[in-house]
N, C-alpha and C positions, 0 to 999 in steps of 0.2 A: 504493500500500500504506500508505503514510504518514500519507494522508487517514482510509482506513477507522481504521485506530490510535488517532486521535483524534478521532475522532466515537464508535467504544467506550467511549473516556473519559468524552470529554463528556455521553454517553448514560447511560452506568453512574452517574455520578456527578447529573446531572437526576435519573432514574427514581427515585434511591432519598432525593433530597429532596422531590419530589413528593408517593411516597407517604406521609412519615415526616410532614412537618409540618401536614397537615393529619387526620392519622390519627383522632383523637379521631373527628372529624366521621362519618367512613368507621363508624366503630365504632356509632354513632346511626343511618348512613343504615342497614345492617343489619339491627338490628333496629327501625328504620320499617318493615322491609319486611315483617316477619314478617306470614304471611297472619291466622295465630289467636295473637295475641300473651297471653299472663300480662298478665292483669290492673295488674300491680305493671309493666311493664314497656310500657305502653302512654302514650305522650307526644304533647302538642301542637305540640311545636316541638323544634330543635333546642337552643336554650339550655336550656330544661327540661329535656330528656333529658339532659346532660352535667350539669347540675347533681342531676339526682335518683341518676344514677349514682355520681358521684362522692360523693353524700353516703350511699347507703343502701350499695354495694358496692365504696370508696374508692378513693382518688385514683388508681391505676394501672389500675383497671380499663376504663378509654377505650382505653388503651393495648395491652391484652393481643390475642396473635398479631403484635403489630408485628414481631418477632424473624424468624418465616418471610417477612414479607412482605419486609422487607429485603435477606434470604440469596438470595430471589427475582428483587426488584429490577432491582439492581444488573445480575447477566449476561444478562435481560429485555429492559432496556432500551439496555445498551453494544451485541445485536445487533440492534436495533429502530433505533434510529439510525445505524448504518452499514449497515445493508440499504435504511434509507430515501435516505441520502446518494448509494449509489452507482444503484440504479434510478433514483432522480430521474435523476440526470446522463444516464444514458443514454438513458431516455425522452423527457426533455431535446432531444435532439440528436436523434433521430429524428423528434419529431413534431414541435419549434419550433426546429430550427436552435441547439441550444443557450441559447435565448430560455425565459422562464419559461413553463410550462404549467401548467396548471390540471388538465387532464386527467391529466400524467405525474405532478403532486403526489397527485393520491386514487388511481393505481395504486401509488405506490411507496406509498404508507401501506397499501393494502389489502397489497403482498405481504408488509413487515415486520413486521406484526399477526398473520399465519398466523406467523412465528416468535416474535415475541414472547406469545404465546398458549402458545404449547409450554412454555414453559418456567414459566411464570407461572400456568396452570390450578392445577397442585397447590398452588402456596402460595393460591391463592385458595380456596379448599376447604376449607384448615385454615384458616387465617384468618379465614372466614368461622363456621366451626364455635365456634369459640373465642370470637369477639365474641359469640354469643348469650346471652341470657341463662339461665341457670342450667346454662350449659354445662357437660356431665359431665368434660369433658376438664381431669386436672391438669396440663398441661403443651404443650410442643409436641412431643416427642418419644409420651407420651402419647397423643398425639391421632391420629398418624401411625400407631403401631403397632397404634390399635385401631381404625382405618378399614380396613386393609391386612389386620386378622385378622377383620373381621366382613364387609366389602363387599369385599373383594380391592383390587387396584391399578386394577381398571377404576374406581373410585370419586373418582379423581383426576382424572378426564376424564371425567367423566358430564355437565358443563356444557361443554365445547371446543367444541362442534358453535353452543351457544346464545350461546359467547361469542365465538365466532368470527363470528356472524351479528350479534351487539351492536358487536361490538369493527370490523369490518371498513367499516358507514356511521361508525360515531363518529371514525374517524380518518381516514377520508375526509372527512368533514363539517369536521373539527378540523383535518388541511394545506390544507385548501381554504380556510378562515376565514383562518387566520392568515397564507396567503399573498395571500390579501385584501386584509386588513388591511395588510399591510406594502407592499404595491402602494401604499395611500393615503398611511398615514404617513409610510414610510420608502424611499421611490421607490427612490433610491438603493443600498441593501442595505450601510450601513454601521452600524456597531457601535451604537445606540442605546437603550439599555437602557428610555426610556420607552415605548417603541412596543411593545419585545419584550414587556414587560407587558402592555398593554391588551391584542393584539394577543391572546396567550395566554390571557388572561381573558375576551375575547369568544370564541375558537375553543372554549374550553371550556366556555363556558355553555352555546353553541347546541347543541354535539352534545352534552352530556349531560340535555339537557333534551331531544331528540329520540329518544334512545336509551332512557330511563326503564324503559319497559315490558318490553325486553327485558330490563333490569339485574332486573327485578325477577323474571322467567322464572328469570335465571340462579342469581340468591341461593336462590329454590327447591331446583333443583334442588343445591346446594354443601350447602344445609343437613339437606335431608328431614327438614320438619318433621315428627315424628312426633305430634304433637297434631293438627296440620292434616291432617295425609295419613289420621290415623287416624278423625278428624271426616266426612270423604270417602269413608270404606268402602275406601279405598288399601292394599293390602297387601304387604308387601318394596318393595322403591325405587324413588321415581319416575324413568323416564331418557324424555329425548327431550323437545325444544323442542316437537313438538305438545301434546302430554302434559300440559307445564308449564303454556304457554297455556290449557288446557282448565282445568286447576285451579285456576287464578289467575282466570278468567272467573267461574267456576261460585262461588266463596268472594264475591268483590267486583265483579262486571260490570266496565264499563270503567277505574271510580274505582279498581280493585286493580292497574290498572298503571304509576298513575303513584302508588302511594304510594313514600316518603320522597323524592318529585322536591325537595321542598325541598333536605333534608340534599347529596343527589347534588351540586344546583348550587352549594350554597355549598362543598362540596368542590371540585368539579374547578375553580371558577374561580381559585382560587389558587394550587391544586394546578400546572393549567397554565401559569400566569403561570410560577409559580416553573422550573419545569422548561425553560420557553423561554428564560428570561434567565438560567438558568446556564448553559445549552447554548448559547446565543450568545456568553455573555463567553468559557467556554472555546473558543468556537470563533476569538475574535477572538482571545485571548489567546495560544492554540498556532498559531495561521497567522501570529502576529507574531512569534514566537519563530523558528517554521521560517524564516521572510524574514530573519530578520536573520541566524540559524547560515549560512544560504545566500549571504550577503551577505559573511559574516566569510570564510567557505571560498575564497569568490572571490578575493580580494584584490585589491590598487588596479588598476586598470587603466595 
């Protein structure tokens, strides 16, 4: 029980550094992705984009919806990592004796992704609405009440099905990298903070640069575009990952699913660095505490 406890921690406290410091970028990869972007909002690169943002619609606007994503985060990811923790172990033991698997690592991450999905779809919806540009929405609360009064509460979960099909190889792809990697680097499985980096930043590169297309399915559908959807004879909202595909085909052939793959990569590969080597230190750090409380409780022999 102890364990799960703090891999919540560990996890709550990762998820919501991950998503927060590299948020600007997230805010750019967005609308890269826009299928029929504003004129005014149409960039070459990710530095250009944060710089034309910040100078024509100022400095916090990289930043707006970070608030839901946060409130998100946090209980997202605290049971994203303790659901991964304990299927691993078990998986674990059934298929390698306890010995690392490869195999029990992309099942425990596919089945933590179906809950960490759940919780996390709605803020990504608003969040995503809010980054766009010339987004109508004043607020986060705003934004919420007039999704819930125009498209109902199914609106929050119109992308689950596509993000669930993105999210379930990319973190397959992402514990399978970084247990990888650390098979290489850090044989051993002791507390290493340079390894849990690189380690992190390659797991991250490779699945989200394999996932691109669906990411870009998904922002689709979070945002319905109504200039694009409207460009397309689309009338009320698009749902359903065929759909999206179809749309995304039909605006840009293949080139329209891997737009803002830039922005994505330079996101996630920090993004997950960072979240692996908090979640390692705290993990080293509260298994060292529990050893010693256990060690005190004992007394001399």
């Amino acid at each position: 029980m102890a364990t799960v406890e703090m891999s919540e921690i560990k996890g709550a406290v990762a998820g919501i550094l991950e998503h927060t410091v590299m948020y600007p970028v997230d805010s750019v990869k967005t609308r890269m992705q826009s299928l029929q972007p504003d004129p005014k909002a149409q960039y070459s690169s990710v530095y250009e984009a944060l710089r034309r943002i910040i100078q024509t619609e100022g400095l916090l606007r990289p930043l707006r919806g970070l608030n839901i994503t946060m409130l998100g985060a946090g209980p997202a990811h605290a049971l994203y990592f303790a659901c991964y923790e304990r299927v691993k172990c078990t998986l674990s033991e059934v298929i390698q004796n306890g010995g690392n698997s490869h195999i029990a690592n992309g099942l425990a991450g596919c089945v933590a992704t179906v809950l960490h999905d759940a919780v996390m779809n709605p803020a990504e919806v608003v969040k995503q609405r809010m980054q766009m540009y010339n987004s109508p929405y004043r607020n986060l609360l705003d934004c919420v009440r007039t999704i819930q009064n125009t498209e109902g509460l199914a609106a929050f979960y119109r992308s689950y099905s596509t993000q669930l099909a993105m999210n379930i190889p990319f973190q397959s792809v992402h514990f399978m990298t970084y247990e990888l990697m650390q098979e290489r680097l850090n044989p051993h499985r002791q507390y290493h903070p340079g390894s849990h980096i690189l380690s992190g930043a390659a797991a991250g590169a490779v699945s989200a640069a394999i996932t691109t297309p669906l990411d870009v399915c998904k922002t689709l559908l979070n945002t319905q575009e109504n200039v694009a959807l409207s460009s397309m004879h689309i009338s009320g909202h698009l749902t359903g990952m065929a759909n999206a595909f179809r749309t995304v085909y039909r605006f840009g052939g293949m080139a329209a699913f891997f737009k803002g793959i830039q922005a994505r990569v330079i996101y996630q590969m920090p993004s997950t660095a960072i979240a692996w080597s908090v979640y390692e230190f705290f993990k080293y750090f509260l298994t060292k505490q529990q050893m010693e409380g256990e060690a005190g409780t004992a007394g001399p022999v």
